[in-house]
C-alpha positions, 0 to 999 in steps of 0.5 A: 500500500502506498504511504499517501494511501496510508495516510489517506486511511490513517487520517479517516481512522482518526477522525472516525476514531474522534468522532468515536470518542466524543459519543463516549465521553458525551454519553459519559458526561451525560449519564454522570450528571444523570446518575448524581442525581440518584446515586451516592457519591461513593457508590461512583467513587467504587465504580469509577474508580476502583472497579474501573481500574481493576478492568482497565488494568486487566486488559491492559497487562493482557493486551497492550504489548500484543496489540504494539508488537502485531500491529507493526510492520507490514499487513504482508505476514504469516497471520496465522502465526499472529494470530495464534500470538494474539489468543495468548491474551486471553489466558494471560487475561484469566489469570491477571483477572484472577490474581487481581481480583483476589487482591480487589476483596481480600487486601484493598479496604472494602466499602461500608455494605450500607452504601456500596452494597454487592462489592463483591459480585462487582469485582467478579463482573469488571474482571469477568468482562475484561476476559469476555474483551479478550476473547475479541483480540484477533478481531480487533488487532486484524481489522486495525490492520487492515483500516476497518474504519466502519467496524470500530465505529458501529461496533463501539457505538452500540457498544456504548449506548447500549450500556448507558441505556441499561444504566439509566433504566436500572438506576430509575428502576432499580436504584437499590441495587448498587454495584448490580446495576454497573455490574449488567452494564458493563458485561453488556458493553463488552459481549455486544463488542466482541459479538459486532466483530464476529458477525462482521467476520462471518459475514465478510470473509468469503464475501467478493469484498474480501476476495477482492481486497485480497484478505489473508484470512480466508475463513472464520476457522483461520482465526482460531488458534492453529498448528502448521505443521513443521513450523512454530505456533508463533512468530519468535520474532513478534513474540520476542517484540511483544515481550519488550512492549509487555515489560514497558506497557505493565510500566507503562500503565502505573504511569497512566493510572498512577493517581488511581493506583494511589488512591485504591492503595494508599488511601489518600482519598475517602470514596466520596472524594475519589467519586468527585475527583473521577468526575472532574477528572472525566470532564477535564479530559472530555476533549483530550480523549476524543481527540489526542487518544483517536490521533496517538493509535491512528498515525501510531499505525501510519508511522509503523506502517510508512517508516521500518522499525530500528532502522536510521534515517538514511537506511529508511525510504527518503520519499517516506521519510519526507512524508512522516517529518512533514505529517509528524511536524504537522501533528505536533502542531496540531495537538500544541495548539489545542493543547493552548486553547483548552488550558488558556480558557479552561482556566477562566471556564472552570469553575463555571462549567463545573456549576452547570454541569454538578452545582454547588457540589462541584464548583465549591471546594477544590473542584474549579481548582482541580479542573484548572490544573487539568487544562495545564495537564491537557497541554502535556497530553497532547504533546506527549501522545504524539511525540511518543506514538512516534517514538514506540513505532520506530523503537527496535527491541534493544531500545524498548528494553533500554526504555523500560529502565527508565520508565521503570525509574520513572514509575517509582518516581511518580508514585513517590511525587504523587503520595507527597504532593497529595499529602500536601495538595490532595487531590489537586497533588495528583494532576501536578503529579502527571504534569511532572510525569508527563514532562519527563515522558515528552523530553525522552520523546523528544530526545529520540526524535531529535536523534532520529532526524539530525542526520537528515535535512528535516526537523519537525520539531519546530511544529512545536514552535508556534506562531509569536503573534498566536502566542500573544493572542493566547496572552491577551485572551487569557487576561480578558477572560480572567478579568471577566470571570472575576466580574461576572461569574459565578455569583452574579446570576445568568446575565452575568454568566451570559457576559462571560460565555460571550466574551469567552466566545469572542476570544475564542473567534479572534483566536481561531482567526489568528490561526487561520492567518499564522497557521496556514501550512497547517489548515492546509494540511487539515482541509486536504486529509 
């Protein structure tokens, strides 16, 4: 496949992928301003937080490194060897769901019966529908592959409304049943994702479509584990590769749920306080999931896919080469200035939106504080998914095993700066926690690609480098914006809300101007993708 068609297909992913993620965090914002309504904050604490991340942790250790290791390189493969790879996440999930859900009811402090009722049957549902998630792995890693756009979109969607539908019915209904009413949701969500792949496989291979696009699996019993006879059940190289990325993701991963490992471990938060953290949490990386997350696992597959693993830049094709500077440069200037725009007005709109969206709740106490640090925290996202996307899908095995040292310093680290920083901040200490670790993520980035390029004649690290008089548009914004927060919101009544959101809403306008006058290899770069 040609790299422009792959850059074609990678940017449809995102967007696809974008417009994916803005129905979950939507219907996620939507059904938690629902649910506070009827249930107690503790009991969103449990959900949100601890069974959460005993869910996401599962399938996370299972599944990561897989997914890294099968989706580099080309779609030109024995799929039979990676897909027979891809089935070890499922005994590999058993057994992380298994052992962490012990550790789940019999070592972590278990919540007062009287207000989070049916504990228990909840840590068994969330472990058991991660394993019910694995199941669907070579489906997903083999459609990813091959930029099934529309697969990942339907299936996910269905997916998700019908897992809020369940909720809210059973949260009217039944609001008595606790962890029950979460427990049914989630084991509904992940079986229709699985069952949306299968059917779509079924009813796919064999078809002329797949004939005609020349589909390496030609029936549904070749994606069910398989011996070859006189050759290995896997692939050594892949799962050599898949090994590095497991010891980097397990790493990986107390960096990405560092705050949340913190408070299910350490306790620093009580579990009403973890309910509202997880909320503004939700709501301040509302934009960042929907967008920076699409753009890190799309062009994550361009990047492998254009430019070959472990080679330097002059061993590498010099047209493709062009083609990843150009697109990574462009990206990273992308992400920058939306990272600008969420924390230059997410600081003046904090608290008023907490207000809105939670009441008095949310917007008193350290809430509009919380959600103003996560605007700053944004602006780490968002350069860092890039910056690492590229860096993982050109680390050969050598630099990945290089590289879990460092995360492995980095894991320690984190964890220490977030229990002190939370001892002497709360919860706010978690977001300059993950600032921290964010920055530290970003120079090792940084550092790689720098290396990477200084050979050659590109340098797209300058998409890091915006435009001086954005940047004093950015200034003068945020001035005006704080000024008017102080004046009229958000103890003035609607009128004076009405006066912020407008003056906010010119600001914005002159600052999107300005990037269409200052930016303009880069509106260019998005009007043609």
């Amino acid at each position: 496949m040609a790299s422009q068609d792959v850059l074609g297909q990678t940017t449809r992913l995102a967007s696809s992928s974008a417009l994916l993620q803005v129905l979950f965090r939507v219907v996620t914002f939507g059904l938690n301003a629902f649910t506070l309504r009827y249930l107690s904050r503790e009991l969103l604490g449990v959900v949100n937080v601890r069974l959460t991340l005993l869910y996401s942790t599962v399938v996370f250790l299972a599944r990561e490194a897989f997914r890294r290791a099968c989706l580099s390189g080309s779609t030109k493969r024995n799929w039979t060897k990676t897909i027979n790879l891809l089935w070890l996440t499922v005994p590999l999930g058993v057994f992380w769901s298994v052992f962490l859900g012990l550790v789940w009811l019999h070592l972590l402090e278990v919540p007062d019966p009287s207000v989070v009722p049916h504990y228990q049957a909840g840590v068994v549902a969330f472990g058991l529908s991660a394993v019910i998630e694995l199941l669907g792995e070579p489906f997903w890693v083999l459609a990813q592959a091959h930029l099934f756009v529309r697969l990942k979109v339907i299936a996910e969607s269905l997916s998700v409304v019908s897992k809020c539908i369940l909720t809210v019915i059973l949260v009217v209904c039944y609001p008595q049943w606790g962890l029950y009413i979460f427990s049914f949701a989630q084991l509904l969500y992940v079986s229709i994702l699985v069952i949306c792949y299968v059917i779509y496989f079924v009813m796919f291979l064999g078809s002329p479509e797949a004939t005609k696009k020349s589909f390496p699996v030609a029936r549904m019993k070749a994606l069910l584990p398989n011996l070859v006879e006189d050759e290995t059940f896997v692939n050594w190289k892949e799962a050599r590769l898949t090994w590095s990325f497991f010891k980097q993701s397990f790493l990986k991963q107390i960096l990405t749920e560092g705050e949340r490992y913190v408070m299910t471990f350490l306790n620093v938060l009580n579990f009403g306080d973890q309910g509202v953290y997880d909320i503004v949490n939700n709501l301040g990386s509302l934009v960042a999931r929907f967008i920076f997350l699409p753009i890190e696992e799309s062009f994550y597959v361009f990047f492998a896919k254009v430019l070959e693993r472990g080679k330097n830049v002059k061993d590498q094709k010099q047209d493709d080469v062009a083609m990843a500077a150009n697109v990574l440069e462009l990206l990273l200037k992308l992400v920058l200035l939306i990272g600008l725009t969420i924390t230059v007005f997410g600081y003046a709109y904090s608290q008023l939106a907490l207000d809105i969206y939670g009441g008095s709740m949310l917007s008193s106490g350290t809430g509009p504080d919380l959600l103003r640090c996560y605007s700053l925290y944004v602006l780490f996202l968002a350069i860092n998914g890039v910056t690492e996307c590229f860096t993982f899908a050109l680390m050969c095995k050598e630099e990945v095993d290089r590289y879990n040292f460092v995360m492995l310093a980095l894991s320690f680290t984190f964890l220490c700066v977030s229990y002190f920083l939370t001892r002497w901040y709360s919860s706010i200490g978690f977001i300059l926690a993950n600032c921290f670790n964010m920055g530290i993520r970003i120079a090792h980035s940084i550092h790689y690609i720098y290396d990477f390029f200084k050979e050659s004649t590109y340098r797209p690290l300058t998409g890091l480098l915006p435009s001086p008089f954005l940047v004093l548009v950015y200034i003068i914004s945020g001035v005006i914006t704080g000024f008017s927060e102080v004046f009229f919101c958000c103890d003035k009544g609607w009128m004076g809300r009405l006066v912020h959101i407008s003056t906010g809403a010119l600001c914005f306008a002159a600052t999107i101007i300005t990037m269409f006058y200052t930016e303009t290899k880069l509106i260019h770069f998005v009007r043609s993708q």
